[in-house]
N, C-alpha and C positions, 0 to 999 in steps of 0.2 A: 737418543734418536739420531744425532750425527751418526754419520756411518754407517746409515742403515739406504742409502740409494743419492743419487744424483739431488743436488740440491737445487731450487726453483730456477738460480740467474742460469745452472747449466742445461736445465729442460728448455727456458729460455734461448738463450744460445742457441743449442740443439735446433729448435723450430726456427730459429733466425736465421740461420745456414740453409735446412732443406727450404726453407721459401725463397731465400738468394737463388739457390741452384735452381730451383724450379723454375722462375724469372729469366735469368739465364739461358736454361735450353729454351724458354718461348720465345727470345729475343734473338737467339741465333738461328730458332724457327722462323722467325717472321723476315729476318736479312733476305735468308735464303729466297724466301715467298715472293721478297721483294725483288730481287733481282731475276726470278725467272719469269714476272711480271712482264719485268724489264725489258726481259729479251722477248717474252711472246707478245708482245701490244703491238711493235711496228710490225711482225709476220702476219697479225691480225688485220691491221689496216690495210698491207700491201693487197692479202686476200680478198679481202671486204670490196676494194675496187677493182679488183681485178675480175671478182664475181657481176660487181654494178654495168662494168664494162659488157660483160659478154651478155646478161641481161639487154642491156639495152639494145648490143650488135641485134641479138636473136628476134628479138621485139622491131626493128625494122628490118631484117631479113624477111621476118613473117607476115609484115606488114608489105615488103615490095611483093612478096610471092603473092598474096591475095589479090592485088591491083593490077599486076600484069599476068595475072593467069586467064585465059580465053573465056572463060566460065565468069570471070567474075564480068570480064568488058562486055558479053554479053548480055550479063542480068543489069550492070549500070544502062546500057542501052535501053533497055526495056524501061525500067525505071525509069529512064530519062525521056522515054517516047510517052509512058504510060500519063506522068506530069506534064509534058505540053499537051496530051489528052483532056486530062483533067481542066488544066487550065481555059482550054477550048469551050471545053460543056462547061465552065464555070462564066466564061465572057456569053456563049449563047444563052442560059441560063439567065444570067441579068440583065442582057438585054428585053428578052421575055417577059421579064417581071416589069420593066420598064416600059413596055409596051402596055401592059394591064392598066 
């Protein structure tokens, strides 16, 4: 039966080697992975605030435009005339009551 194919320690071997090599390319896969981690993580932060920044520029850009637009010191006026209104009919009002 010698001689008739590859003996156990060389099928052995054999799969000892393709699992090296296999290990291998994953490990020279993962270097790689790692280094262009490397290099994208600080372009990611830079973006990230640079994003947060204009975010918040826009968010009180949008906030001064609503406050000093004609329309809006308008309706605050209103607002603001309609509450000492209120407050008025809430002082005559209890007084009223206080009279009862």
């Amino acid at each position: 039966m010698e001689g008739s194919g590859p003996s156990h320690l060389q099928v052995a071997y054999i799969i000892q080697q393709e699992t090296f090599n296999n290990e291998l390319q994953e490990e020279k896969k993962n270097k790689a992975l790692q280094e262009e981690l490397e290099t994208i993580t600080p372009s990611y932060h830079e973006f990230y605030q640079s994003h947060e920044a204009d975010v918040s520029r826009t968010e009180e850009e949008s906030l001064s435009n609503v406050l000093l637009s004609p329309n809006t010191s308008s309706c605050l006026r209103r607002h603001e005339n309609q509450e000492g209104f209120n407050q008025e009919e809430n002082l005559t009002l209890s007084g009223a009551e206080e009279r009862e």
